[in-house]
C-alpha positions in Angstrom: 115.4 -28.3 44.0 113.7 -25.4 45.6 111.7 -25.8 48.8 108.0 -25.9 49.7 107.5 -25.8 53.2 103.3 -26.3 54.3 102.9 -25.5 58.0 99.4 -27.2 59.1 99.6 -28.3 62.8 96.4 -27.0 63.5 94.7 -29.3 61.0 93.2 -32.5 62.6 89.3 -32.7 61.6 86.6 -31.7 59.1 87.1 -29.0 56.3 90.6 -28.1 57.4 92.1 -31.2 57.2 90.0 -31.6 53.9 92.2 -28.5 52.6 95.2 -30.1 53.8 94.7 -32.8 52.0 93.7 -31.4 48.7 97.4 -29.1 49.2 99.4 -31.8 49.8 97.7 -34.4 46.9 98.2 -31.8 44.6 102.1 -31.2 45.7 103.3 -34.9 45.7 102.4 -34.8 41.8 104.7 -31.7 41.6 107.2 -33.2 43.9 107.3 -36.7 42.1 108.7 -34.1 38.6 112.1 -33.5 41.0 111.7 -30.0 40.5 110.7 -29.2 44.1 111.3 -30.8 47.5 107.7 -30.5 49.5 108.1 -30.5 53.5 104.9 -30.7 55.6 105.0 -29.6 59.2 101.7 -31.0 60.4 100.3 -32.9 63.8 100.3 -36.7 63.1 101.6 -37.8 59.4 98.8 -40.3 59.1 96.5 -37.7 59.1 97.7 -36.3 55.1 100.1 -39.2 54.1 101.1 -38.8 50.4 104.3 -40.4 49.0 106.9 -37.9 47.7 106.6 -35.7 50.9 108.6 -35.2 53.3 106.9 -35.0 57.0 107.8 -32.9 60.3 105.4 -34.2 63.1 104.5 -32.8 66.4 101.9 -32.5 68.6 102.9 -30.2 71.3 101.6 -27.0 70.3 98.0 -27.9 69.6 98.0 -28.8 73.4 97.4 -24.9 74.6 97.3 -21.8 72.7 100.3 -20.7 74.4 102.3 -23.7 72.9 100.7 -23.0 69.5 102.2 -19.4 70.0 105.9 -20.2 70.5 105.5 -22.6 67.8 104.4 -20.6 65.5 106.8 -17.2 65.9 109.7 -19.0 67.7 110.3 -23.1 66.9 109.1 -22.1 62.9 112.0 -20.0 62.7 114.4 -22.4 64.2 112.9 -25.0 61.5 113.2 -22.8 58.4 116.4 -22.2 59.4 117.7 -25.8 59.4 115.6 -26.1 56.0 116.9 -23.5 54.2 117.0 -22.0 51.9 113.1 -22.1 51.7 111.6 -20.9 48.1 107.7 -20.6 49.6 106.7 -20.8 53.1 102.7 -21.8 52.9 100.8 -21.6 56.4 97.5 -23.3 56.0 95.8 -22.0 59.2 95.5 -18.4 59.6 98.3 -17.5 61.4 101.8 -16.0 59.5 104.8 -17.7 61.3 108.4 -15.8 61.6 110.3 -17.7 59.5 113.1 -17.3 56.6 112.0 -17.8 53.0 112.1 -15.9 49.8 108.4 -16.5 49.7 105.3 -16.0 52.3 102.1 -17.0 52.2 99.0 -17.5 54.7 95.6 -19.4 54.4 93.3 -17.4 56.0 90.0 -19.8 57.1 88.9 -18.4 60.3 86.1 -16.0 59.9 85.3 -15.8 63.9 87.0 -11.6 63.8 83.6 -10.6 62.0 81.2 -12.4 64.3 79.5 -10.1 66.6 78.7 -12.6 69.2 75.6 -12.3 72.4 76.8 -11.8 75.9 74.9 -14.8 76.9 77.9 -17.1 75.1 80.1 -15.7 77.7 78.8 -18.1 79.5 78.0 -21.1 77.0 80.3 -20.4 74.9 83.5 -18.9 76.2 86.0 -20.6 73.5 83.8 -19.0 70.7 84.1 -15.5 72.0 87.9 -16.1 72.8 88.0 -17.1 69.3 85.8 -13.8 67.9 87.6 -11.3 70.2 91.5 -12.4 69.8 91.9 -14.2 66.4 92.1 -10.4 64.8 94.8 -10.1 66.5 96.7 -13.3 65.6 95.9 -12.6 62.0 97.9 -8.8 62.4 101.0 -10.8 63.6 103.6 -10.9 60.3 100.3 -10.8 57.8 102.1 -8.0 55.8 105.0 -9.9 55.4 103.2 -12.2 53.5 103.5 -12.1 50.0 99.9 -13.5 49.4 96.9 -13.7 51.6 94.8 -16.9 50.5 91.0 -16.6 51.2 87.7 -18.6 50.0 85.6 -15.6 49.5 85.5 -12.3 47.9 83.8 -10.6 50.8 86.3 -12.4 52.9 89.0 -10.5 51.0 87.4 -7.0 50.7 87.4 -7.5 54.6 90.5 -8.3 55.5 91.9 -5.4 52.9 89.9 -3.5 55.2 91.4 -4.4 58.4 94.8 -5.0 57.5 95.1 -2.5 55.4 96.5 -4.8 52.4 96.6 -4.7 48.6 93.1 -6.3 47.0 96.0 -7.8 44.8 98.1 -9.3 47.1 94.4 -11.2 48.7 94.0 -14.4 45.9 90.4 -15.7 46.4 90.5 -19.5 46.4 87.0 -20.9 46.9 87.5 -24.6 48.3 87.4 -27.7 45.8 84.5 -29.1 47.9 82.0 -26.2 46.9 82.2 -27.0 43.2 78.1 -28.0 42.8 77.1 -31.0 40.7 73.4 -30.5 40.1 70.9 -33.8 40.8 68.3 -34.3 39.0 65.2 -32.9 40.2 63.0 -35.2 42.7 59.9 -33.4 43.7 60.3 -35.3 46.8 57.6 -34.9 48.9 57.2 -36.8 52.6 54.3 -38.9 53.1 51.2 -37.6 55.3 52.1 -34.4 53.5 54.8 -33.2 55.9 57.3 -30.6 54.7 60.9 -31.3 55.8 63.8 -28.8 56.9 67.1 -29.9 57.6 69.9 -27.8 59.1 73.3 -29.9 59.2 75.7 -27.7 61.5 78.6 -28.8 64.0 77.2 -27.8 68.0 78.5 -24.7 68.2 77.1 -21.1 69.1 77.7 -19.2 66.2 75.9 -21.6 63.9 72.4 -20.4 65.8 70.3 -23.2 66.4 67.7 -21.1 68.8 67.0 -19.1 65.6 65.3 -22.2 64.5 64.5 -23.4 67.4 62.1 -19.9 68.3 60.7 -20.6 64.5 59.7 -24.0 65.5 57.8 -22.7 68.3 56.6 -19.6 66.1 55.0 -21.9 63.4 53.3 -24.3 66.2 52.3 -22.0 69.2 51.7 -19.0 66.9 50.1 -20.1 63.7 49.1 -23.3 64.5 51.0 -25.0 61.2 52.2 -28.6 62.5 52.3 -30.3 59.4 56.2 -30.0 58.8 59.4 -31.6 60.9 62.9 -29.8 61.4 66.3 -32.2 62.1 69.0 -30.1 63.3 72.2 -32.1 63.7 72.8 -31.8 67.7 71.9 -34.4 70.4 71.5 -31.5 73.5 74.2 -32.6 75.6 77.4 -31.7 73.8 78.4 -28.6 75.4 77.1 -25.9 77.8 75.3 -24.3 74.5 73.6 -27.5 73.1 72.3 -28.3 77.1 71.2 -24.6 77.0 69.0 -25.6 73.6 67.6 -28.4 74.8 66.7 -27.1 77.6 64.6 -24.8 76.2 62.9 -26.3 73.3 64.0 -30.2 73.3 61.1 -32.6 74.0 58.6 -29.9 73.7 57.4 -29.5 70.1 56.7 -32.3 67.4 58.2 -30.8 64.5 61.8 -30.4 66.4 63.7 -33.3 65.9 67.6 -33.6 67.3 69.6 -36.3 65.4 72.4 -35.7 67.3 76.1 -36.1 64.8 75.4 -38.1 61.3 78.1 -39.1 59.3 78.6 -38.4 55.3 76.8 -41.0 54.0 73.4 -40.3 56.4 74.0 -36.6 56.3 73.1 -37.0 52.1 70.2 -39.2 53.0 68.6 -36.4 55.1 69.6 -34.4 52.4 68.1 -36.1 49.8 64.7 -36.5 51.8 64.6 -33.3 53.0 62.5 -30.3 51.5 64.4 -27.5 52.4 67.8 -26.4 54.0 67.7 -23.3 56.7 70.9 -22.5 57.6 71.1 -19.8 60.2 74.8 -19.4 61.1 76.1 -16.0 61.8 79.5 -16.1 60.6 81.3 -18.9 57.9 84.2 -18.5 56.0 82.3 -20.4 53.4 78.5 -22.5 54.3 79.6 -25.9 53.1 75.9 -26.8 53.5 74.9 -25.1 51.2 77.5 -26.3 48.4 76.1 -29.6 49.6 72.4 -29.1 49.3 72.3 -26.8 46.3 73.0 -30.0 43.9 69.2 -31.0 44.7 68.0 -27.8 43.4 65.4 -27.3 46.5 64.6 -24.7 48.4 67.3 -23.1 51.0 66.4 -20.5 53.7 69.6 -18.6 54.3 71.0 -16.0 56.7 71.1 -12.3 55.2 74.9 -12.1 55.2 77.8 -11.6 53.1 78.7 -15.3 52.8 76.0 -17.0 52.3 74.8 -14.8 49.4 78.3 -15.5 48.0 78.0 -19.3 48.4 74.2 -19.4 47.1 75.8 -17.8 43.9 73.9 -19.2 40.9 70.7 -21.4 42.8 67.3 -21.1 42.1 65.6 -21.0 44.8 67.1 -19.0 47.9 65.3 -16.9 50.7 67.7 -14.8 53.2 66.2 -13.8 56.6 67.9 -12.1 59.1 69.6 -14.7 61.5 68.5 -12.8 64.5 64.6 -12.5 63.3 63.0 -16.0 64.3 59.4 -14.4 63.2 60.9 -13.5 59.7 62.1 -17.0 59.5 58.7 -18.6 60.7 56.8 -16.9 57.9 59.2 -18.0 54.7 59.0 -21.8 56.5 55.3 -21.4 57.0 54.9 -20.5 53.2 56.9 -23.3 52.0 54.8 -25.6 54.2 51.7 -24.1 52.6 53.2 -24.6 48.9 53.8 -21.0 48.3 57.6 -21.4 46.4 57.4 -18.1 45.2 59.4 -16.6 48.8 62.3 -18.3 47.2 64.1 -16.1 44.2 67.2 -16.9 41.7 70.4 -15.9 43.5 73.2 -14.1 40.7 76.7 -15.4 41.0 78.7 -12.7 41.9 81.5 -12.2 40.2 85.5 -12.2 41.3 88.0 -10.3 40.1 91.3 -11.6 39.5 93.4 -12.7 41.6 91.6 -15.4 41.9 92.3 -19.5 42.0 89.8 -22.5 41.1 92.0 -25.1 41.9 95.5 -26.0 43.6 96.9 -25.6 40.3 96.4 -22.8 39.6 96.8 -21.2 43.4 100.5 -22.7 43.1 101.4 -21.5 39.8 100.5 -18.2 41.1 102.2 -18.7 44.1 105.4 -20.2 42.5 105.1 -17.8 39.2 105.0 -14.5 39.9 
């Protein structure tokens, strides 16, 4: 049998450990046909369990960056060694480990070398910048001894051409299986008392630009006077130095701004479905799972002006982009939705991908295993 090795230690939590998931569902089908022998080197086995793999556990390098370092260009050579011979070596997180196998590839999620971050998150944010200023670096490390780069978007892959200097063809683009949109039947939901609901659904972190928001809020009620609308954004204030920094600001001062703090799945579609509009300001995603999420209810969505989410919007009919530093531009699309005026929002195209290009694990491993 020839080997499949999937190194995912960095996987724990949200749409990572989603992908790992979906990889190693889809391999214990192939596995279970005897043809291949699947190994997964991941953090805690319980976290992916499927039968028909076989499971490497450890937890040591997720504890420091440094750990995850030696792991990753030292111990996974060691390990390939003792599993060899390997047939494809998959990394699911970014970075392309020394190891010895016929085949190499690397799942490239982390979008943080294209955000152009503030100097004020030096401060609030230190991990974030960390993140933005070294992860370029991590990426260069063995990426052109890969045979295939995997990415979720086609900017994503015209960028990292750029910066690596790599083939277009060597870059499969691989949009996650999560993003497929199911359309809902239209609701004209409207609120009671006439009030117009935004929702932005977004983990606390800098990059994903609350205060954009926040400065529209107080735009739309200190500025024009408009009050008759409510905006939940999904932070309490008191997660991190950047949430504290938030609420200090604009928490407990205007009606309309609501924080909900975390909601889990099932809530997070009940906002969804009650909710008017989505903004979603963030300045750098490898995808906007948001707005796969929302687009099913065929409502309004205020987007930022950026590569992504015009990729991810692909297809809905009714998108605005602003530009995610320009709170007054923002203020003004809200404030005509408020009003009734739907005609800001405008059809978004779906952008077509050239090959190489994968809809689902299927067909990402027969490439991978095929060529």
């Amino acid at each position: 049998m020839k080997t499949i090795v999937i190194s995912a230690v960095n996987l724990v939590e949200a749409g990572t450990l989603a992908i790992l998931r979906d990889c190693l569902q889809y391999l214990t089908t192939l596995a279970e046909q005897e043809e291949y022998r699947v190994v997964a080197v991941v953090y805690k086995k319980e976290l992916a369990n499927f039968p028909n793999i076989e499971y490497i556990e450890t937890q040591w390098p997720k504890k420091k960056w440094i750990n995850r370092l030696w792991f990753e260009y030292v111990s996974m050579k060691r390990i390939s060694r003792e599993l060899y011979p390997v047939y494809l070596w998959f990394s699911l997180h970014d970075t392309s480990p020394t190891v010895i196998a016929e085949r190499r590839v690397v799942y490239c999620h982390n979008s943080f070398p294209f955000y152009n971050w503030k100097l004020r998150e030096l401060f609030l944010a230190p991990r974030i910048v960390m993140f933005a200023i070294f992860t370029k670096y991590f990426y260069r490390i063995n990426i052109r001894q890969n045979s295939y780069v995997v990415v979720q978007q086609n900017w994503f892959r015209d960028t990292m051409a750029r910066m690596f200097n790599l083939n277009r063809e060597q870059i499969i683009v691989a949009p996650p299986a999560s993003a497929v949109i199911k359309m809902r039947p239209l609701s004209g939901f409207r609120n009671l008392n006439g009030t117009y609901v935004f929702i932005f659904a977004a983990s606390p972190n800098s990059h994903k630009n609350f205060e954009c928001i926040c400065q529209a809020v107080e735009q739309l009620e200190k500025e024009m006077g408009i009050s008759s609308f409510k905006v939940y954004i999904t932070i309490a204030g008191a997660e991190n130095k950047y949430t504290k920094w938030i609420f200090r600001r604009w928490g407990n001062r205007f009606n309309s701004l609501k924080f909900i703090g975390f909601v889990n799945r099932m809530d997070l579609e009940i906002y969804y479905a009650s909710s008017n509009c989505l903004i979603f300001p963030s300045k750098v995603e490898t995808w906007g799972l948001p707005i796969s999420e929302f687009a099913k209810y065929q409502k309004p969505m205020l987007l930022a002006d950026l590569q992504y989410a015009h990729e991810t919007a692909g297809g809905c009919k009714k998108v605005a982009f602003f530009d995610p530093d320009n709170a007054k531009q923002l203020a003004k699309l809200m404030a005509a939705l408020i009003q009734g005026d739907e005609s800001v929002v405008k059809p978004q195209e779906v952008k077509v991908v050239e090959a190489p290009m994968a809809h689902n694990w299927a067909e990402l491993f027969d490439h991978l295993l095929n060529f």
